[in-house]
N, C-alpha and C positions, 0 to 999 in steps of 0.2 A: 869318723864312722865307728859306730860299736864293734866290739870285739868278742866275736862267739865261740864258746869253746864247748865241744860236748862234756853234758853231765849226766851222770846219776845217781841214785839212790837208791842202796839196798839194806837188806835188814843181816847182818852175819851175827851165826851161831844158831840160825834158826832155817826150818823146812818152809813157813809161810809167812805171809806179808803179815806185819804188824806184831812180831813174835822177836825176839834175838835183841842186836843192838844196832840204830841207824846210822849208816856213815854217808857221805856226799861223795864221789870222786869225779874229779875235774880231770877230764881225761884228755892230750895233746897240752899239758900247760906250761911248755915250755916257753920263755920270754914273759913268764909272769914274775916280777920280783917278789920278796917276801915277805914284802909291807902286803901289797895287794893280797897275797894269800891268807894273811892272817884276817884282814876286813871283809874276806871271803868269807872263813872259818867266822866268826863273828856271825855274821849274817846269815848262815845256815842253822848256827845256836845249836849243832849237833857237839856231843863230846867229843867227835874228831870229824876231817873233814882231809881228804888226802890230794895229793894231787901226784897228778902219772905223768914224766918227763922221759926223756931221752937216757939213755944210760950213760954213764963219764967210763964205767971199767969195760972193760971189754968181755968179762966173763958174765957181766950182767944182761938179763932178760929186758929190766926197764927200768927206772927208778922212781920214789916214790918221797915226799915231803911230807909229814903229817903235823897236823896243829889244830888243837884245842881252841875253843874263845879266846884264852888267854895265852897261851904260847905254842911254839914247837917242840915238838918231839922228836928224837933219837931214834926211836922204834915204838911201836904200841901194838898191839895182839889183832884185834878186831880189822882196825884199820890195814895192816900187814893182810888176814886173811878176805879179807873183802874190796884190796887191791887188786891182788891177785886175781881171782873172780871176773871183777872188772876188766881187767887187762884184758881176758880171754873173749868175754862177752863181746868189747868193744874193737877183738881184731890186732891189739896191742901184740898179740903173742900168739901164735899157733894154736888151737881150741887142742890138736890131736897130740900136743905133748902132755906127758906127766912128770918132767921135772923141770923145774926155772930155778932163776939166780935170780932174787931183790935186793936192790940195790937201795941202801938206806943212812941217812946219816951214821947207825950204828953198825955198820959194814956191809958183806956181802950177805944175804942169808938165804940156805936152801930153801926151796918149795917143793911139795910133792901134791901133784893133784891125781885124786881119783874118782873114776868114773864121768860120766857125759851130762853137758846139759843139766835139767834140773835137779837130776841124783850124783852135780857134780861136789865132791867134797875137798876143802883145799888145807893140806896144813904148813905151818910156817915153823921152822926153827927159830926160839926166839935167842937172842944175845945172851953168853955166859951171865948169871947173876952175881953180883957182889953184895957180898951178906955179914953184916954189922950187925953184933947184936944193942940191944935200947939198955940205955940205962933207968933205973929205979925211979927219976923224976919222971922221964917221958913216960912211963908204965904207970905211973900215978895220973897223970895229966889227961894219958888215955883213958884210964880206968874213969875218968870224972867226965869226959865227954861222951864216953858209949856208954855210959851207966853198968858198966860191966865188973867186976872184980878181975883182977890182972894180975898176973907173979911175971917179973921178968922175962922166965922162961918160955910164956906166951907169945913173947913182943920180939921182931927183929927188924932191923931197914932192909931192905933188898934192893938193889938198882939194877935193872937191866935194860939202861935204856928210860925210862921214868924212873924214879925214884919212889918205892914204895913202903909204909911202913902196914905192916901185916899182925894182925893179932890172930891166936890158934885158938878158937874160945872149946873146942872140944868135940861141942855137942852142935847139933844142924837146930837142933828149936831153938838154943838161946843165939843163934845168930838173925834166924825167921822172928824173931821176936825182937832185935835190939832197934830202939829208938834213937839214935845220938842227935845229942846236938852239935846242929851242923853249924853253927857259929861258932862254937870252941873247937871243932874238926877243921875249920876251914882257918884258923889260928894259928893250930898247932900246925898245918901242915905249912902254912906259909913263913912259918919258922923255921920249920926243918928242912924246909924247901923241899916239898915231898907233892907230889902232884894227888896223893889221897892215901888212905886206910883203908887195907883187904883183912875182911876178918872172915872167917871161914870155919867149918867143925863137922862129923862126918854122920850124914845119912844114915838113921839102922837097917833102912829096908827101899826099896825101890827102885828105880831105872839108874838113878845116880848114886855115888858114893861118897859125895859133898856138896855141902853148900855153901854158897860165898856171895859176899854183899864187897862193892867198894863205894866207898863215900870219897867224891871230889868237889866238895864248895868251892874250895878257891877257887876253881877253876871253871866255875858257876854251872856245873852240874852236882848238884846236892850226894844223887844216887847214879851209878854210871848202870845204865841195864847188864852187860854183860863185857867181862873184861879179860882179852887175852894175854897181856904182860902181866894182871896182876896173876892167874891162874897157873903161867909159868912162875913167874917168881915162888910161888908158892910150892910148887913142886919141886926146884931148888933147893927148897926150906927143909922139905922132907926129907930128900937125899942126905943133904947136911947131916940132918939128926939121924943119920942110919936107919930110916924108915923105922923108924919106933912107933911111929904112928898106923904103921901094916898096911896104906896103898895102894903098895908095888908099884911096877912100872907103867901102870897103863888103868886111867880111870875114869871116868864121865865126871863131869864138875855141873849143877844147876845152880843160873844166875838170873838175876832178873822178875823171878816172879810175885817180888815185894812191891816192885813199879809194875805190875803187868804187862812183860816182857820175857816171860820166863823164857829163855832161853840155856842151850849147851853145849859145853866146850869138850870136845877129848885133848888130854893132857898124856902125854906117854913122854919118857925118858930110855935113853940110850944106855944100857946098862955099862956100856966097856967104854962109850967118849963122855958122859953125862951130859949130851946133847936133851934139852927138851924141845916137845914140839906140841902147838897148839891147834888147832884143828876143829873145821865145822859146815856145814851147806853154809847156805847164800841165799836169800829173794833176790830181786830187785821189781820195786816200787814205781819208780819212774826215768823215764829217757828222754832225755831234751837237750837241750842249749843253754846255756848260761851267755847271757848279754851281758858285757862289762861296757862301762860308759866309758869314753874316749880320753877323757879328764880325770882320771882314777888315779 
């Protein structure tokens, strides 16, 4: 007999459908192994695709698997805040709390939701970042894939949780303007083993105070609409360089509206733990069942 498990699909980092970035979550999927979830993830062809299990810690709310077409993930932004969402939609978790524990390959991590319903807003603490800066090759190599001009001091790796390599190009138009090729991105990051390229540079004027593009070919999404580890890691970045860059601690990030998706992330850090947290509404698109065939 087939095997149904509730699914759905919503759009996070955005107020309405077809806005932010689409994730699938597979919700009760526990007794699914991780071959099956990943030909899940496959088969929805979203850049993440999550699935909601039973918690193993006891201080956890639910736990949570994420995987790309091409592999699993540690933690990722989007999918962390549009699990959460889910959970609550779907009954997983109490609608009337405001704080949870998710449970993740990359540990426990807080949640804070606020507000009800469709003005519900959920943010996720992402995993500390480990920050490497690039060497002069890779800063060359990138500079020749984004078509951009590079100094070092632009380029770092970041991991938290994906591994990310992040250019600071400055300015918000030459990010809104950069072409890369995604054949020499999708190269380089499978060298570095890097799951994509967040290049980013700040707004003079408007609702946001950055903008940021992330490129994942390898991972056969070209342009990711909207990315919550890379937006953390990037805040990270900042801190690092003792806000030189002026920020502060709490900022609006817009992604996405190079793929028509504009969607936005708030990005705020803990001045005294240097916790960051990423944060955003939620649609959801559609509510159904997902049929797994028996022979899977």
């Amino acid at each position: 007999m087939p095997d149904s498990r509730r699914f759905l699909q919503l759009d996070v980092f955005a107020d309405r459908l077809f806005q932010g970035n689409p994730l699938a979550v597979i919700i009760g999927a526990d007794g699914l192994d991780g071959g099956t979830m990943q030909r899940i993830a496959r088969w929805t062809n979203l850049s993440e695709t999550t699935f909601l299990l039973q918690p193993t810690q006891p201080q956890a709310d639910y736990r949570v698997r994420i995987f790309t077409p091409r592999q699993e993930l540690p933690f990722a932004g989007h999918p962390s805040v549009g699990s959460a969402y889910a959970a609550i939609e779907a009954g997983v978790v109490d609608a009337g709390r405001n704080a949870l524990i998710q449970e993740c390959a990359a540990g426990l991590l807080p949640v804070q939701v606020i507000g009800h319903d469709a003005a519900r807003i959920i943010h996720v603490q992402a995993p500390p970042a480990r920050l490497d800066p690039a060497d002069a090759r890779l800063c060359a190599r990138l500079a020749e894939a984004l078509h951009v001009d590079l100094a070092p001091a632009q380029v770092t790796h970041a991991d938290n949780g994906p591994h990310w390599i992040l250019c600071n190009f400055g300015d918000a138009a030459i990010v809104r303007a950069a072409q890369p090729d995604m054949q020499a991105v999708a190269a380089l990051c499978l060298v570095q083993q890097a799951v994509g390229v967040g290049v980013f540079g700040r707004e003079p004027s408007g609702a946001a105070a950055m903008a940021v593009r992330a490129f994942c070919p390898a991972d056969g999404i070209p342009e990711d609409p909207v990315t919550g580890s890379a937006n953390a890691a990037i805040m990270a970045w900042l801190a690092a360089r003792g806000d030189r860059d002026g920020y502060g601690l709490r900022y609006r990030a817009s992604q996405g509206r190079e793929v028509g998706r504009d969607g936005c992330v708030e990005v705020a850090r803990d001045e005294s733990s240097g916790a960051v947290t990423i944060g955003g509404r939620c649609v959801i698109g559609v509510r159904g069942e997902l049929h797994l065939p028996a022979d899977r």
